[in-house]
C-alpha positions in Angstrom: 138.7 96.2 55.4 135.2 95.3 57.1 135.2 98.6 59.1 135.1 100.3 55.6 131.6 102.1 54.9 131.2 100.5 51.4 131.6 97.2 52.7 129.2 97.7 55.5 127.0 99.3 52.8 127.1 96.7 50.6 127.1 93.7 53.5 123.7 95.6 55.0 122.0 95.4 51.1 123.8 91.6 50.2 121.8 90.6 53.7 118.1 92.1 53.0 118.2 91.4 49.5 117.6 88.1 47.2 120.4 88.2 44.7 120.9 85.7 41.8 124.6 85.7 42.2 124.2 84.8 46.1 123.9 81.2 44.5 127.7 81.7 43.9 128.9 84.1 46.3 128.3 84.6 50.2 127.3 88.1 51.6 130.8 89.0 52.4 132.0 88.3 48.9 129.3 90.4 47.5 130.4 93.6 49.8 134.4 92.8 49.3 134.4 92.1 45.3 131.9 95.6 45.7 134.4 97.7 48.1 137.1 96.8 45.8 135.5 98.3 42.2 134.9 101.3 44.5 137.5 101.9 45.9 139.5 101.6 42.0 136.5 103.8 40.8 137.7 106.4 43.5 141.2 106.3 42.5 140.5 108.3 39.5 139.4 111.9 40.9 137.3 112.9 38.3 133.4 113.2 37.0 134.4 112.6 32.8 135.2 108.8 33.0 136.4 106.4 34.6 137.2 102.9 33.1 138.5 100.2 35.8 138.1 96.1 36.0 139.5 93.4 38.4 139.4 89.8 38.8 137.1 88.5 41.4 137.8 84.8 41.2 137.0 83.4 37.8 135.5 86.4 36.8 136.7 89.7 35.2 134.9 92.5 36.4 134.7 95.7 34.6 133.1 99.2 35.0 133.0 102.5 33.6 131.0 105.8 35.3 130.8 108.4 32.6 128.0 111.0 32.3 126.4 109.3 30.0 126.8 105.5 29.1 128.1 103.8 32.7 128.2 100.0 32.8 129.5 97.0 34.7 130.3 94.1 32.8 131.0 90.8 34.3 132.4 87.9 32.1 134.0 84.5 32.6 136.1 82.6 30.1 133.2 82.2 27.6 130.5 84.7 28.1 130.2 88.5 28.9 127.0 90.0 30.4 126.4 93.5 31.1 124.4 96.1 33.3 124.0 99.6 32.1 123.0 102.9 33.2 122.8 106.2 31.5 124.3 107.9 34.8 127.3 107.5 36.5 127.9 104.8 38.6 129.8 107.2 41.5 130.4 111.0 41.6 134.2 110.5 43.0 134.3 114.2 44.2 132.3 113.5 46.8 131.2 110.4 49.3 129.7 107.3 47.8 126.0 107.0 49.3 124.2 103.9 50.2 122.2 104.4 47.1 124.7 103.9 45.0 126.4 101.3 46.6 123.1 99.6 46.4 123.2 100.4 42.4 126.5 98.7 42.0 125.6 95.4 43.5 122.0 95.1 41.3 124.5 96.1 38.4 126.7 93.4 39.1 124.0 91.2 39.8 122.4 91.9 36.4 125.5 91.2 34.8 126.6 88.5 36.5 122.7 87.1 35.9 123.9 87.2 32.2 127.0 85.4 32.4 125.3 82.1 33.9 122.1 82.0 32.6 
């Protein structure tokens, strides 16, 4: 799993960056919980939409890349917050880039912001 280029991606960005949710989560969580809404996000092998979520500890994580209208929500058992973008998250037809990698985790971030403050 840490050989995987998301999660060295996301480790690389979790490391140079100040994150709110780093009060919460260490570096490695940050690139695991973001390799795993990837890699669901590349299950789906198509540009329309894509709607996926998991459970990363006591939150539910959700996400959907669409044209138009992409978002990551994070929520716990009382509050949702959520990020949004008017492009999509990942292009699954072709590799992820660091950019966007990069985009996920300030997503989550700004959601997760939401949640717990």
């Amino acid at each position: 799993m840490q050989n995987d280029k998301v999660y060295q991606f996301a480790l690389q960005h979790a490391q140079n960056e100040c994150l709110d949710m780093q009060d919460e989560f260490s570096n490695e969580q940050i690139a695991e919980m973001t390799q795993q809404l990837v890699n669901q996000l590349y299950r789906v092998k198509t540009t329309m939409q894509v709607t996926v979520s998991l459970q990363y500890g006591k939150y539910a994580i959700k996400a959907r890349s669409a044209r138009q209208g992409s978002f990551i929500s994070v929520s716990d058992s009382e509050t949702t917050g959520v990020a949004r973008s008017l492009a999509p998250i990942v292009v699954p037809t072709r590799p992820i880039t660091e950019d966007e990698v990069k985009d996920i985790i300030s997503m989550i971030n700004e959601a997760w912001y939401h949640v717990n403050n």
